[in-house]
C-alpha positions in Angstrom: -14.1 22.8 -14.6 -10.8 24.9 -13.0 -9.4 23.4 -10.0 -6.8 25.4 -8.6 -4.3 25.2 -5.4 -3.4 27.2 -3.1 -2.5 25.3 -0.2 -0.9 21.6 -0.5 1.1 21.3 3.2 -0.5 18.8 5.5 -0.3 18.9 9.5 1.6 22.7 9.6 2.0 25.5 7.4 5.4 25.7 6.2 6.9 28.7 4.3 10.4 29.3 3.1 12.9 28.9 1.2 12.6 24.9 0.6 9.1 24.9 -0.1 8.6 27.8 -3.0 8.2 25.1 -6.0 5.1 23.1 -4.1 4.2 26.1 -1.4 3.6 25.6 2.2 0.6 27.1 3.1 -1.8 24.1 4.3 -4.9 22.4 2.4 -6.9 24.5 0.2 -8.3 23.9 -3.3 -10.6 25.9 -5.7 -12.8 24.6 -7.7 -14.4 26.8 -10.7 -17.3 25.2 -13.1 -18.6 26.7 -16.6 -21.3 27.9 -14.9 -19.6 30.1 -12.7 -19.9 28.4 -9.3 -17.2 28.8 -6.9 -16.4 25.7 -4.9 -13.8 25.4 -2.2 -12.4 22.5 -0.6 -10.9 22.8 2.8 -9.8 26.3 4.3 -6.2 25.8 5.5 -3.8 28.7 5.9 -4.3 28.9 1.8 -7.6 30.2 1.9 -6.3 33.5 3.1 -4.5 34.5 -0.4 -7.8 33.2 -2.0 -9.9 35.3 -0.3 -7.9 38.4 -1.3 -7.7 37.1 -4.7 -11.9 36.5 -4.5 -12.2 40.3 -3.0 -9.9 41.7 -5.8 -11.5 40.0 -8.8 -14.8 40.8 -7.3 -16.1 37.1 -7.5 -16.1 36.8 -3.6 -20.2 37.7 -3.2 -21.4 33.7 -3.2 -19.3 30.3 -3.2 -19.1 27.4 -1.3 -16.8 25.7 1.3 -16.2 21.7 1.5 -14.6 20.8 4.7 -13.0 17.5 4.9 -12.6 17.3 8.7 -12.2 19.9 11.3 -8.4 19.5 11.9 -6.6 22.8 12.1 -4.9 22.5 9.0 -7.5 22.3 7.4 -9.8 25.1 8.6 -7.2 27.5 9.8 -7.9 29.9 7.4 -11.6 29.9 7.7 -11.2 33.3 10.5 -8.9 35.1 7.6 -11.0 34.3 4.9 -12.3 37.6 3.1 -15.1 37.3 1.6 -16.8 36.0 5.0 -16.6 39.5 6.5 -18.8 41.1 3.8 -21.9 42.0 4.8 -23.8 41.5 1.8 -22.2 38.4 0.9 -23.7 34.7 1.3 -21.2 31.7 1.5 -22.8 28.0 2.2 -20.0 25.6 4.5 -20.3 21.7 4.3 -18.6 19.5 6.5 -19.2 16.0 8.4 -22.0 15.9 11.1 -20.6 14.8 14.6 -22.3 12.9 17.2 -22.6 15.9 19.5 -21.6 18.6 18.7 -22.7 20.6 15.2 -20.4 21.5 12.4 -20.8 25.0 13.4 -20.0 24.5 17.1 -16.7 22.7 16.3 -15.7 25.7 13.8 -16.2 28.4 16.6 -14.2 26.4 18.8 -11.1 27.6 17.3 -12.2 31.1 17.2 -13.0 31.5 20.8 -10.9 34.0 22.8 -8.6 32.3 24.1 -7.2 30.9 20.7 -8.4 33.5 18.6 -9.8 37.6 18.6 -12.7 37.6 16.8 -15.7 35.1 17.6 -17.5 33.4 14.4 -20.8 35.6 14.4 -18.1 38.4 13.8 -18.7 37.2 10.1 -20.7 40.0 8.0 -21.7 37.7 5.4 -24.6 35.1 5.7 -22.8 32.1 6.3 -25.3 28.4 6.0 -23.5 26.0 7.9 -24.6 22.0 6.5 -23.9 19.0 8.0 -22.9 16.1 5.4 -23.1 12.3 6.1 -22.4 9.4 3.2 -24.6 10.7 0.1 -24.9 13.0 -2.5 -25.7 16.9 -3.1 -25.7 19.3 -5.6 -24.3 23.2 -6.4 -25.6 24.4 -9.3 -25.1 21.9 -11.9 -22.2 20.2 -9.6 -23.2 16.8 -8.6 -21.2 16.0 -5.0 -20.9 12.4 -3.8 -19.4 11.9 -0.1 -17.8 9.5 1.5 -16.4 8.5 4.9 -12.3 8.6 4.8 -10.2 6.7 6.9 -9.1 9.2 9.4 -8.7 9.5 13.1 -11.1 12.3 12.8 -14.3 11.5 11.0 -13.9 12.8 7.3 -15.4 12.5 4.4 -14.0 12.6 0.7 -15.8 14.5 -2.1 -16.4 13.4 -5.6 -17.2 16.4 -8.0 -18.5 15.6 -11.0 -19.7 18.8 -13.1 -18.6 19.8 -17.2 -18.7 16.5 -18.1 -15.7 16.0 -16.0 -15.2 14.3 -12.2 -13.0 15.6 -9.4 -12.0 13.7 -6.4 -10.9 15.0 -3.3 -9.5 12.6 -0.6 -7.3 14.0 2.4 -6.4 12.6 4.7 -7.0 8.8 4.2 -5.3 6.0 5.6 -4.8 2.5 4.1 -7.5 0.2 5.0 -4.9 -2.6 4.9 -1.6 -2.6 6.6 -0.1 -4.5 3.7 -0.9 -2.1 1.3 0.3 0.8 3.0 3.7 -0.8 3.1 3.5 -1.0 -0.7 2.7 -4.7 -1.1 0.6 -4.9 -4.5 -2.3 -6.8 -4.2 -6.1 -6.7 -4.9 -8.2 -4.1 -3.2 -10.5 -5.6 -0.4 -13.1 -4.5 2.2 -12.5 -1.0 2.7 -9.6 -0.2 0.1 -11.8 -1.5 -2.4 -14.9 0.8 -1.3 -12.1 3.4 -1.9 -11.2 2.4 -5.1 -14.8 2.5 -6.0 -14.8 6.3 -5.0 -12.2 7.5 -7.0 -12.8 5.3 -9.9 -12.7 6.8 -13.3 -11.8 10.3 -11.9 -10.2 12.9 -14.4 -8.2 13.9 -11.8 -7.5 12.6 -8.1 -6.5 15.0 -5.3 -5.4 12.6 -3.3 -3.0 12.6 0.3 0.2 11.1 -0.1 2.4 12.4 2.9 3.9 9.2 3.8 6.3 6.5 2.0 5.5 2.9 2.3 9.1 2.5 4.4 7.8 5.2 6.4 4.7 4.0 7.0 4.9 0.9 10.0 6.0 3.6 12.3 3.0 6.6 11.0 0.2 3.4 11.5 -2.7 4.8 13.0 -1.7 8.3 11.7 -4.8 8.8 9.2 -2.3 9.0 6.1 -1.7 7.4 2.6 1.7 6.5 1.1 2.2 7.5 -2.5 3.2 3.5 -2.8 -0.8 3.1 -1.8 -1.9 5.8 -4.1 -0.8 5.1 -7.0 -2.0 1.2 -6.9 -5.6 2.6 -5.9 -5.6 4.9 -8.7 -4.2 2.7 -11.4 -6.8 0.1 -10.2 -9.3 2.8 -10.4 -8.4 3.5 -13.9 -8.3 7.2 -12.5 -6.6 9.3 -15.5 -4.6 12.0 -13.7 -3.3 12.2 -9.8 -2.3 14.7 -7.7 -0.4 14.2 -5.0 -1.2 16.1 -2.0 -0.9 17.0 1.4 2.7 17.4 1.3 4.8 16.2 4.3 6.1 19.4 6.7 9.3 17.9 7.0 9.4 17.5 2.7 11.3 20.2 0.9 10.9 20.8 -2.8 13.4 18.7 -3.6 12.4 15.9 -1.5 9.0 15.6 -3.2 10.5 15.8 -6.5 11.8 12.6 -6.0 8.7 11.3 -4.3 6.9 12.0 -7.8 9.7 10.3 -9.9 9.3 7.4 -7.4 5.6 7.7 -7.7 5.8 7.7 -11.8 8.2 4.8 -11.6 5.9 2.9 -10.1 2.7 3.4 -12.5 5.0 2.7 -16.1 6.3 -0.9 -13.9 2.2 -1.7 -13.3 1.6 -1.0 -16.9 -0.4 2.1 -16.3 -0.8 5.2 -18.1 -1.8 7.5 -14.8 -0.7 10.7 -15.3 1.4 11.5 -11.6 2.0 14.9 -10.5 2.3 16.6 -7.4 0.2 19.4 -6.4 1.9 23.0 -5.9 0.6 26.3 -5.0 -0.6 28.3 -7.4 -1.2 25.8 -10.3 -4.0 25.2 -11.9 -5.7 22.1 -13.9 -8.7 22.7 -17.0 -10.9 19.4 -16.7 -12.9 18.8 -19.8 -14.3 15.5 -20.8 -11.8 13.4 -23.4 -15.2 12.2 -25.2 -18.7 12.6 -25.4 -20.6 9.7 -23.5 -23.4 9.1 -22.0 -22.9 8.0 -18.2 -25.0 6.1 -15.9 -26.1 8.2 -13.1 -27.4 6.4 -10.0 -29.2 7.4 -7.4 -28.0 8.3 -4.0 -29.3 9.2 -0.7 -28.7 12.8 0.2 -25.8 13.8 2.0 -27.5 16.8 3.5 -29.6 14.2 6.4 -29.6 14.9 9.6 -30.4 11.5 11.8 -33.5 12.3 14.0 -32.8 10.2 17.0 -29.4 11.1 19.5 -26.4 9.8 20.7 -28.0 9.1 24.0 -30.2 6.3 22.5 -27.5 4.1 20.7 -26.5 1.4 22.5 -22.9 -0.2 21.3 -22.2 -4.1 22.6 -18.6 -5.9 22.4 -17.1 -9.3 23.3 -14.0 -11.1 22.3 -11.6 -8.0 23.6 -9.4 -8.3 26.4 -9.1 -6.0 28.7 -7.0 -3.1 27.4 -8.5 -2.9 24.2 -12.1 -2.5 25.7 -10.7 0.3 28.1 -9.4 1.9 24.4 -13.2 1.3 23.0 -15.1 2.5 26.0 -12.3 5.6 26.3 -13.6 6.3 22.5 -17.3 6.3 22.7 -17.0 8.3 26.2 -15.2 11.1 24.4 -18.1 11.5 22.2 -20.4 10.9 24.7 -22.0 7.2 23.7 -23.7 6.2 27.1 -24.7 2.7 26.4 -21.7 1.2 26.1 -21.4 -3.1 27.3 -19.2 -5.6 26.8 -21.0 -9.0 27.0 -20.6 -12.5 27.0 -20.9 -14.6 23.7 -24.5 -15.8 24.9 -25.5 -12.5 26.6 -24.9 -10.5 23.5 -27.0 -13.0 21.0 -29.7 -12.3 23.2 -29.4 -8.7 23.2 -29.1 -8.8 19.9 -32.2 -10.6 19.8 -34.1 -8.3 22.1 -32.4 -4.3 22.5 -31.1 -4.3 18.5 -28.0 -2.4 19.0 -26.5 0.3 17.0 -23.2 -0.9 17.1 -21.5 -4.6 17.4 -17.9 -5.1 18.0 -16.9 -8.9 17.7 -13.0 -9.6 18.9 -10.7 -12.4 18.6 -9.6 -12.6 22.1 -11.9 -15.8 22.9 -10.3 -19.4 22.3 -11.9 -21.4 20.1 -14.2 -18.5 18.7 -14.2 -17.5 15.6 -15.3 -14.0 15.1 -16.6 -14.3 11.4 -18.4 -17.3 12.3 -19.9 -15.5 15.6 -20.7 -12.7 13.0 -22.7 -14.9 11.1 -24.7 -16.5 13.8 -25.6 -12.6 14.7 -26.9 -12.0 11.6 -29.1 -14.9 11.3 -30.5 -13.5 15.0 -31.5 -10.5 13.8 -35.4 -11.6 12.5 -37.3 -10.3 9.8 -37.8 -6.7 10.9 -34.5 -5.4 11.9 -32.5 -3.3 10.8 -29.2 -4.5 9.7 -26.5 -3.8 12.5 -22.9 -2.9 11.9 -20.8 -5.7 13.7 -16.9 -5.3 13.8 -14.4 -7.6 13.7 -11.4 -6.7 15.7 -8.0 -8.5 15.0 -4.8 -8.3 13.7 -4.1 -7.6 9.9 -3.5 -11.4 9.5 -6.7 -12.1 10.7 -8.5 -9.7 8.2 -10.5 -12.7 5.4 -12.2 -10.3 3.7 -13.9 -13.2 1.2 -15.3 -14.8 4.8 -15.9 -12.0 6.0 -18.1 -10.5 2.9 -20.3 -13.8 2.8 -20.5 -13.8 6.8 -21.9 -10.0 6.7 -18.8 -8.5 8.2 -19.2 -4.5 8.2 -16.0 -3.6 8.9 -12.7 -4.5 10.4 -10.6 -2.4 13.1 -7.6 -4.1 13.0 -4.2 -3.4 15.3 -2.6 -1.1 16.5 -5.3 1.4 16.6 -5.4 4.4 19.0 -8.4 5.6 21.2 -8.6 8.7 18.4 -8.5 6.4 15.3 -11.3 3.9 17.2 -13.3 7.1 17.8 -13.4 8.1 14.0 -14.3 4.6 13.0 -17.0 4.7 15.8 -18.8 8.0 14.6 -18.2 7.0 11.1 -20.3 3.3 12.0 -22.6 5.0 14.1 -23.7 7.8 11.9 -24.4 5.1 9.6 -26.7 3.1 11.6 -28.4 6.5 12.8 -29.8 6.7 9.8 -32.2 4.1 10.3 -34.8 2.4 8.1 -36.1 -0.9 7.9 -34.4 -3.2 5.3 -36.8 -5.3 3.5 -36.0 -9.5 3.9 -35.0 -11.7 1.2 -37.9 -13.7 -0.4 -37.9 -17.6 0.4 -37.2 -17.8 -3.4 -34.8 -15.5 -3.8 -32.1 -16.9 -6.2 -35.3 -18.7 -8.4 -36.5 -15.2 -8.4 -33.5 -13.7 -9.4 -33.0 -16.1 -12.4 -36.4 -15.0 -13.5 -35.9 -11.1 -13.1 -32.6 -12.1 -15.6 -34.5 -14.4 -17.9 -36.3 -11.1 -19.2 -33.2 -10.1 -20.7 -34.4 -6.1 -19.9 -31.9 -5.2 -17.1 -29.9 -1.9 -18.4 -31.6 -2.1 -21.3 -32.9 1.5 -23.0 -36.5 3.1 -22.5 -38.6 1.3 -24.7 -42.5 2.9 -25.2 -44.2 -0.3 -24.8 -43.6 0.4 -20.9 -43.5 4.2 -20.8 -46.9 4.3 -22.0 -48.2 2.6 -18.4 -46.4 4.5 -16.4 -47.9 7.9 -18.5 -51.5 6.2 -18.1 -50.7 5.2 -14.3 -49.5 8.8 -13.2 -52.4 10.8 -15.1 -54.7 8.1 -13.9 -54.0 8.3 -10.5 -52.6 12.0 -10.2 -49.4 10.7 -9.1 -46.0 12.8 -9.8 -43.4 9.7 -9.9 -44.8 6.2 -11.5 -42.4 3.4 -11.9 -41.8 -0.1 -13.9 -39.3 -1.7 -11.4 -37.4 -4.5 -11.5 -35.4 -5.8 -8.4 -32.2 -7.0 -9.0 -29.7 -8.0 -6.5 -28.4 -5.0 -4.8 -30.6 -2.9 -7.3 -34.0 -1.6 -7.7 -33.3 -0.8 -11.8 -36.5 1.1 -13.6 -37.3 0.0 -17.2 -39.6 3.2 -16.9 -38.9 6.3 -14.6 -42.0 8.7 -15.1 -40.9 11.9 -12.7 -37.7 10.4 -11.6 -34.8 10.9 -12.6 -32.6 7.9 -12.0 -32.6 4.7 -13.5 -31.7 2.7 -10.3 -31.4 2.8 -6.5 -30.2 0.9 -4.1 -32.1 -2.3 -3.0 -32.0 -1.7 0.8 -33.8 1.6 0.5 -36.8 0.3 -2.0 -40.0 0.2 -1.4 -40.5 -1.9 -4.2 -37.9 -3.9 -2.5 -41.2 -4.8 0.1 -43.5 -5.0 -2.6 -42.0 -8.2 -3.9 -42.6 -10.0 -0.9 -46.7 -10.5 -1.1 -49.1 -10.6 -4.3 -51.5 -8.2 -2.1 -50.5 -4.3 -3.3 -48.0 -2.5 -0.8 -49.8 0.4 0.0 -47.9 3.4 2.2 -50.6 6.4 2.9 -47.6 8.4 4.7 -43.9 6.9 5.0 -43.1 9.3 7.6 -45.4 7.4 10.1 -44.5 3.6 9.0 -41.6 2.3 11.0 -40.3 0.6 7.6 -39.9 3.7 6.1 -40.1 6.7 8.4 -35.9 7.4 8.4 -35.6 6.0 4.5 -33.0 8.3 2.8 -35.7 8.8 -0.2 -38.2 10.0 2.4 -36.2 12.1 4.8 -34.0 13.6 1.7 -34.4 13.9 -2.3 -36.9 13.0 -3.8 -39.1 12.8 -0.5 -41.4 10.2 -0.5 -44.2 10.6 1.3 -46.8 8.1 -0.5 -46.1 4.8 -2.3 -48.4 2.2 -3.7 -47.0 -1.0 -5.7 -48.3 -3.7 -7.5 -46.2 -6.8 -7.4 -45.3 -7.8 -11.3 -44.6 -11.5 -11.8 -42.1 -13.3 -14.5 -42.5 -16.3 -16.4 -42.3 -19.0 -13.3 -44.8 -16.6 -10.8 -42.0 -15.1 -9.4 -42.4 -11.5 -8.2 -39.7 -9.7 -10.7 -40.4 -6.4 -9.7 -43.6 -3.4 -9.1 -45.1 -1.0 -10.8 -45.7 1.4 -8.5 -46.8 5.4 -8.2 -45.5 7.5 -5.6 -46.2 11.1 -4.6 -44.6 14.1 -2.5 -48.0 14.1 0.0 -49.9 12.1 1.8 -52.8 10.0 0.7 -54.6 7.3 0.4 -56.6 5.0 -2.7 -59.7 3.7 -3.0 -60.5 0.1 -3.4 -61.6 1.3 -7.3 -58.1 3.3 -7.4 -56.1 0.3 -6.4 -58.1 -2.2 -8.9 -57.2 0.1 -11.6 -53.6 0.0 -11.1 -53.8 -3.4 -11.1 -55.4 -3.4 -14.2 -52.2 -1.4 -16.0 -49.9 -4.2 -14.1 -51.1 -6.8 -15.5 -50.4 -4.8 -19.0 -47.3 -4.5 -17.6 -46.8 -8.3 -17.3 -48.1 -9.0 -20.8 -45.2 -7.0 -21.6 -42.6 -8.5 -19.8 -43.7 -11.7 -21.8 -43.2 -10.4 -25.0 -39.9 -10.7 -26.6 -39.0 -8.8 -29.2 -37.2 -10.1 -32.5 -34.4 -7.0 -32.0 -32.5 -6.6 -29.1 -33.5 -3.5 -27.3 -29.8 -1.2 -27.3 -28.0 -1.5 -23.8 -27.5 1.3 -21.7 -23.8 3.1 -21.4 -23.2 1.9 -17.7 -20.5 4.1 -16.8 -20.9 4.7 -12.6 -20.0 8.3 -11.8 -21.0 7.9 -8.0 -19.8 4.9 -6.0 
């Protein structure tokens, strides 16, 4: 993989004679795999020199463009971008889904007339535009991950991870915590620690670094890292080169020259052997794995989803705020057009809770005497067996942020002050587009942590196919003329497959499983079609990759009776089984089982467990 920049300003393209060394044309990356796909990230003012350069080498016929976010500096160049305006040509454009408007819409909005001369279906090419959310997708042989930035517009971050090597691209990104943003070291919680997890083990980071951590209690609220902040994420992330980007307008060359010796200084005093450079126009990095190894690739939801229900029916509840921070709330959701918006009493809201099953819960600390995680975890225990779990806020200061509390209360998020109405509105979307995504998350079992020993007890978790289990799942799926058939065990946040017939993947999430239901009876879990079963109609593996349509499970149980995990067969159409159909796959469960008791005299070789996704 070639990655190469062209544009490395952030906020305004600034040319001349102090920025030659690191350029100042605004964000714009290439990206160039063995196989020959082209891959660009963002389209700031640089993408007009690439586009000449794609036109000239005659490479400019196909190719993709990642958006981050629609900020002008970072689609600028779209409307100068060459290759668009050749007929002949096809060019695919990703970029975060809004609430209301479409990722097209907002592009053409800076090429209407009054900004701009030519409208966007000027373009000659065929241009496919595709709304991302939190996922995965591939190009080619590219594998993308995304995930929501912390931005005052909503943005996602890209993981590439193609050539045996992984690319991570996040601009612009904001500290979660204040603290670490002003370049205190300390462990990565909440949200910094869901970034962490991102970039972790990257080969190189792209990565925004326009502010300095004495800068920074003034730019709060901004959307932007300090290279204090970056460099502690990615030497916690074990990330092996970074690149720091998104260069200050106000930076000269020689300004960001010291930035990156302060920037180095501060990996050798942690101990770390991160490479630190900063990112300049026209240079270019070869990524090729250091070592052959095999990686763990999970399974993720696609990114390419688009939530079937609207704006209009998500309702958003809030209490504990005083008076000027719900007028900034309610300012942000009317901006993006979020009718249902009411702020509640402490009682009122644990019965709409109860009852209307909001999409959106903001808990403050403005009430005396109430504790917002505690209030959180009283919510939680309100919700009832069938819903969905609801993102509920906690507003507060920094100090108040107990991330430990707030983790075993079933805290979402924080939004913690000062925040503007823009910043609350990117958090907002970001929330909401989660919770659009709706699917019924299957309860705990009564027996849960007895359960759990048990599924452990087995001693198979990440443990290598073995044929004693293939074989079933072979003699389920020819049996029952099933494409997919599956030994699962359930884990705690897992669904982990000692046999994958048809699939892929070697685990999945636990709140998407369907074997995550099939635990919770001994009668089989039988789906005829997901799309019309409330449990599973907006489930990521049904509405995206691999689409689910049919699922039937027989519960497996360990050496106490507890229900360890399924085998289950699952097809791409509707259907149904007979009662003789379900009796057999009963029959090659109970195999299953026999198996699970047997333990043999060699320990089966562990899996390399080396996460490339989260």
């Amino acid at each position: 993989m070639q990655v190469r920049f062209w544009g490395t300003r952030g906020s305004i393209a600034t040319p001349g004679p102090t920025t030659i060394r690191y350029g100042g044309n605004t964000s714009c990356v290439e990206v160039r795999t063995d196989s020959g796909a082209i891959i660009l990230i963002d389209c700031g003012t640089g993408a007009h020199a690439l586009g000449q350069a794609l036109q000239e080498q005659g490479k400019g016929r196909t190719g993709h463009i990642l958006i981050s976010h629609t900020h002008w500096d970072h689609i600028q160049g779209l409307p100068f971008f060459a290759p668009l305006f050749v007929a002949g040509n096809e060019w695919h454009v990703y970029g975060p889904r809004g609430l209301n408007q479409s990722l097209r819409e907002v592009l053409a909005g800076q090429m209407e007339y009054a900004y701009f001369p030519v409208a966007l279906n000027a373009f000659a090419a065929t241009v496919h535009y595709h709304e991302v959310v939190e996922g995965g997708f591939s190009i080619g042989g590219a594998r993308i991950t995304t995930q929501y930035l912390n931005h005052p517009a909503l943005t996602v971050g890209y993981r590439i991870e193609t050539d045996g090597a992984t690319l991570v691209y996040a601009s612009d990104h904001e500290p979660h915590s204040h603290s670490a943003g002003e370049g205190h070291t300390e462990p990565p919680e909440a949200g910094d620690a869901a970034h962490v997890e991102f970039i972790r083990d990257a080969d190189l980071l792209i990565h925004d670094a326009q502010y300095t951590a004495a800068e920074y209690p003034a730019k709060i609220g901004w959307g932007h890292s300090t290279i204090e902040y970056v460099i502690d994420m990615a030497a916690a992330a074990n990330v092996r080169q970074v690149a720091l980007y998104h260069h200050d307008p106000g930076r000269g060359d020689d300004a960001v020259d010291q930035l990156i010796k302060t920037a180095r200084t501060r990996a050798d005093d942690a101990g770390s052997p991160l490479l630190v450079t900063g990112a300049a126009e026209g240079s270019v990095y070869e990524l090729r794995a250091l070592e052959a190894k095999e990686k763990f690739v999970p399974y993720l939801p696609s990114s390419l989803v688009s939530p079937t229900t609207t704006v209009d029916n998500e309702l958003v509840l809030i209490t504990g705020v005083g008076a000027d921070e719900l007028a900034v709330l309610a300012e942000a959701a009317e901006a993006d057009g979020i009718p249902n918006v009411s702020a509640l009493q402490i009682e009122d809201l644990k019965a709409a809770t109860r009852s209307a099953i909001p999409s959106l819960i903001f808990v403050g600390d403005a009430i005396p005497g109430v504790d917002p995680i505690a209030l959180c975890q009283e919510l939680r225990a309100l919700q009832g067996e069938a819903a969905r779990e609801i993102p509920i806020i906690v507003v507060t200061d920094q100090a108040g942020v107990d991330a430990e509390r707030g983790a075993a209360a079933g805290v979402t998020d924080w939004l913690t002050r000062p925040y503007s109405v823009q910043y609350a509105r990117s958090r907002m979307r970001a929330w909401l587009m989660r919770s659009m995504l709706r699917w019924r998350k299957a309860i705990l079992p009564q027996d849960e942590e007895a359960r759990l020993e048990a599924v452990h007890r087995l001693g198979l978790l990440d443990t290598a196919a073995e044929e004693r289990f293939d074989r079933h799942t072979r003699i389920a799926a020819a049996a029952l003329d099933a494409p997919i058939a599956l030994v699962t065990l359930v884990d705690r946040d897992r669904q982990w497959f000692k046999s994958h017939l048809g699939f892929d993947f070697s685990e999945t999430p636990r709140d998407i499983g369907f074997c995550s239901h099939a635990i919770l009876e001994d009668a089989p879990l039988v789906v005829p079609d997901a799309l019309q079963d409330d449990r599973f109609a907006e489930n990521p593996a049904v509405v995206g990759d691999p689409r689910v349509r049919f699922y039937a499970g027989i519960p497996l149980r360990g050496d106490d009776g507890s229900r360890v995990g399924a085998l289950c067969i699952v097809d791409h159409k509707p259907r149904n089984l007979s009662a003789a159909q379900i009796e057999m796959l009963q029959d090659i469960a109970r195999l299953v089982e026999e198996e699970l008791k047997h333990r043999p005299d060699a320990p089966v070789a562990s899996i390399a467990r080396v996460s490339i996704t989260t």
